[in-house]
BATOR-875145 format. One line per field, with one value per residue: residue number from 1; x, y, z of N, C-alpha, C in turn; residue in one letter. Coordinates in nm, 2 decimals. Layout:
n (NUM; ...)
n_x (X; ...)
n_y (Y; ...)
n_z (Z; ...)
ca_x (X; ...)
ca_y (Y; ...)
ca_z (Z; ...)
c_x (X; ...)
c_y (Y; ...)
c_z (Z; ...)
res (A; ...)
//
This chain:
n (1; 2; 3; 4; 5; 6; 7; 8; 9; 10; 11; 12; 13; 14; 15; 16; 17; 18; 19; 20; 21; 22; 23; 24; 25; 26; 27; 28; 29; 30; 31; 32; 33; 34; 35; 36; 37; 38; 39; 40; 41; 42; 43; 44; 45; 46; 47; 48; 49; 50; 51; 52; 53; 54; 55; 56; 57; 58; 59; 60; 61; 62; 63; 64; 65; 66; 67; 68; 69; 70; 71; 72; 73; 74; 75)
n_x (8.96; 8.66; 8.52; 8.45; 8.17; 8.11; 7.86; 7.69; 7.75; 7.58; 7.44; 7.47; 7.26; 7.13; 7.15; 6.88; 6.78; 6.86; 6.58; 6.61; 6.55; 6.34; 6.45; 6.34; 6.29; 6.25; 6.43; 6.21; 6.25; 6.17; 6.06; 6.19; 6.01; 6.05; 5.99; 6.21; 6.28; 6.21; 6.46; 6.52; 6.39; 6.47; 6.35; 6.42; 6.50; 6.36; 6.55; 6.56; 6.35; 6.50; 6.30; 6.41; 6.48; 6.31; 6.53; 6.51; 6.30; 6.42; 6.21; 6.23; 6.28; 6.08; 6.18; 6.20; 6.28; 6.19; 6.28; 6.20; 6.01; 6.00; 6.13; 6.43; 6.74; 7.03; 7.05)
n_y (20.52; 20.34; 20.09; 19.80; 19.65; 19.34; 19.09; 18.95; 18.63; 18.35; 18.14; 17.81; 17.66; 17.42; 17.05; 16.87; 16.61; 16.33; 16.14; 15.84; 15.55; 15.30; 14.95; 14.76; 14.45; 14.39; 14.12; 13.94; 13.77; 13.44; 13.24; 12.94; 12.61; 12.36; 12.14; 11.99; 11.67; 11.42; 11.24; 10.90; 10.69; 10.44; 10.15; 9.86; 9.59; 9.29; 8.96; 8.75; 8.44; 8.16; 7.87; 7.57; 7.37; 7.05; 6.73; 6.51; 6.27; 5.96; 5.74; 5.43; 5.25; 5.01; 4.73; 4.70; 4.52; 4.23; 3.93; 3.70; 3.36; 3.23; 3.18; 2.95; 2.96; 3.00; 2.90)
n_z (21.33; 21.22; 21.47; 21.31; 21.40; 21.46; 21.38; 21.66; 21.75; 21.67; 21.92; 21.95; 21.92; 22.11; 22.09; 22.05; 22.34; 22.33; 22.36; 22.58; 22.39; 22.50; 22.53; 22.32; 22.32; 22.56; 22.82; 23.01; 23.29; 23.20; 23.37; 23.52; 23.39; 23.43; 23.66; 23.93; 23.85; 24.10; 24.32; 24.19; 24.42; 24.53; 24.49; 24.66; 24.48; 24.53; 24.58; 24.39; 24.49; 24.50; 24.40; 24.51; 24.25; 24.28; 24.27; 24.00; 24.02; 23.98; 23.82; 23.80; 23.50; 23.39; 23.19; 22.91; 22.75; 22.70; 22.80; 22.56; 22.65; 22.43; 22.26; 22.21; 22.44; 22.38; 22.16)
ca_x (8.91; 8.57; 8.58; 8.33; 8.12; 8.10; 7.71; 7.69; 7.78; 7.50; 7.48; 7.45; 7.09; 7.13; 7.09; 6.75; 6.81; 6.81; 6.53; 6.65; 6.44; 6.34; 6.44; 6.18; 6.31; 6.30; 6.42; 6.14; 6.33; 6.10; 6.06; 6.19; 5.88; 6.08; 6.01; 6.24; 6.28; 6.23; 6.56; 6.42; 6.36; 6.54; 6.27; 6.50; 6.42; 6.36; 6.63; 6.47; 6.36; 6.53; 6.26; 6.54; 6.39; 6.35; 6.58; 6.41; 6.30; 6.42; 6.13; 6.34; 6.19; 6.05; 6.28; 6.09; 6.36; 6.18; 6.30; 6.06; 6.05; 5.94; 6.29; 6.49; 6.83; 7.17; 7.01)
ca_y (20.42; 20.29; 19.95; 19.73; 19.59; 19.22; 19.05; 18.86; 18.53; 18.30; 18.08; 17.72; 17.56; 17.29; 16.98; 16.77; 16.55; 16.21; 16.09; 15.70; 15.43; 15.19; 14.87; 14.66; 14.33; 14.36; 14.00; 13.93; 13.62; 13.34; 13.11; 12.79; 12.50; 12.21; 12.12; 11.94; 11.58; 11.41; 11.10; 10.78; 10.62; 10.30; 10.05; 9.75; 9.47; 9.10; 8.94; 8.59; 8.32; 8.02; 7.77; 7.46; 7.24; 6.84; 6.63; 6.45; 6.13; 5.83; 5.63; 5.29; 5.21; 4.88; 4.68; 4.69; 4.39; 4.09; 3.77; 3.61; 3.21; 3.12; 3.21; 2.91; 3.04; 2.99; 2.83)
ca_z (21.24; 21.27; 21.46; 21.25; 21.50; 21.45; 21.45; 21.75; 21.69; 21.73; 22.04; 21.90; 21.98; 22.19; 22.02; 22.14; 22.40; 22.28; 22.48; 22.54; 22.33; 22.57; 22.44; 22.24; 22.38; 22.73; 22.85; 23.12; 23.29; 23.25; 23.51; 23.48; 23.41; 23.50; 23.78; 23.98; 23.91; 24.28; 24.32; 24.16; 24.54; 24.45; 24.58; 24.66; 24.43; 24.60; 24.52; 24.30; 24.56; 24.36; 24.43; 24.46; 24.16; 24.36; 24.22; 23.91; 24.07; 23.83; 23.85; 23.75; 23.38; 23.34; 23.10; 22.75; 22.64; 22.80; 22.66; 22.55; 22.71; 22.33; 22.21; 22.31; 22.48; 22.34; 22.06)
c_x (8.79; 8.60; 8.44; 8.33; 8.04; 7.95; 7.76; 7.64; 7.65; 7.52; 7.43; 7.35; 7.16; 7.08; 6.98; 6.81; 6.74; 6.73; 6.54; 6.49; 6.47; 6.35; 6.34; 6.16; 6.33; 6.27; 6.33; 6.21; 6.22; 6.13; 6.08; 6.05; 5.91; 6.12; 6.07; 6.23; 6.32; 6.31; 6.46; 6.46; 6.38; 6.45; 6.33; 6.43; 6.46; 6.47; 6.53; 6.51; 6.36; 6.45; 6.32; 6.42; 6.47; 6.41; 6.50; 6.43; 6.33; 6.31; 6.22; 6.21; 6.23; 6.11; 6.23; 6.13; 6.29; 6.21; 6.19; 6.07; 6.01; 6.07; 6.38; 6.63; 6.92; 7.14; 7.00)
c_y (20.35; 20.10; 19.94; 19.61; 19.43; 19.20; 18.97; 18.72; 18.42; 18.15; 17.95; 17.67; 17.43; 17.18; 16.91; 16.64; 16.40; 16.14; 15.93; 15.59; 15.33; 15.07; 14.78; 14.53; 14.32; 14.22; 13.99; 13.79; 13.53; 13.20; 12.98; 12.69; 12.40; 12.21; 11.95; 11.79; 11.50; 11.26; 11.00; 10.74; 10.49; 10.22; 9.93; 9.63; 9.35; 9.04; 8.78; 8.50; 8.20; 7.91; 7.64; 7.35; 7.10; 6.81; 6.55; 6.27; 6.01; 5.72; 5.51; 5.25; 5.09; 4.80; 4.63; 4.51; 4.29; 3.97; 3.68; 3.44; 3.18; 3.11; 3.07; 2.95; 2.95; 2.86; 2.65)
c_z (21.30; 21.29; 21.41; 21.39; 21.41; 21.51; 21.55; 21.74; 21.78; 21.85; 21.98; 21.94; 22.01; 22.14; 22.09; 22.20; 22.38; 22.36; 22.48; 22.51; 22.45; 22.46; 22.39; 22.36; 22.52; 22.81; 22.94; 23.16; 23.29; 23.33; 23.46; 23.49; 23.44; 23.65; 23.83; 23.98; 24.04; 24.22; 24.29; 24.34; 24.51; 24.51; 24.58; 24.60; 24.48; 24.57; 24.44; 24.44; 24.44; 24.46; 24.43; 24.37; 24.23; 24.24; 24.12; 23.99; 24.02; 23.88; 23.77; 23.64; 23.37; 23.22; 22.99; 22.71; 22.74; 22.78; 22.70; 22.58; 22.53; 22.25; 22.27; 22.32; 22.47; 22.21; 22.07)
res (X; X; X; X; X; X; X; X; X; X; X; X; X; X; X; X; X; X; X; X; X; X; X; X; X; X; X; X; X; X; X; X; X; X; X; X; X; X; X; X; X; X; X; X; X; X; X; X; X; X; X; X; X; X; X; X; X; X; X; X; X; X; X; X; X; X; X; X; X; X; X; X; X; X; X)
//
């Protein structure tokens, strides 16, 4: 019996090697811009020199009511 010789089965082509997409977005880290606020340096505030306000001097007010001598007294 003739053996039927089978074609030789083709060798599957190698599929193309996905060459990898660099990505678009390549994060570059950017550098922080804030820079460092430096500690407020508390500059100690004075505390208030209380100038002591002097005593209000009562100058003694001259007594407006004068009786008058023309008035005679106890009628």
């Amino acid at each position: 019996t003739p053996t039927t010789t089978h074609p030789p089965v083709p060798t599957a082509t190698p599929l193309p090697t996905d060459t990898p997409i660099p990505p678009t977005n390549t994060d570059t880290p950017v550098p922080p811009t804030n820079t460092p606020i430096p500690p407020d340096t508390d500059t100690p505030v004075p505390p208030p020199t209380d100038t002591p306000i002097p005593p209000p001097t009562d100058t003694p007010v001259a007594p407006t009511l004068t009786s008058s001598p023309t008035l005679p007294v106890g009628g």
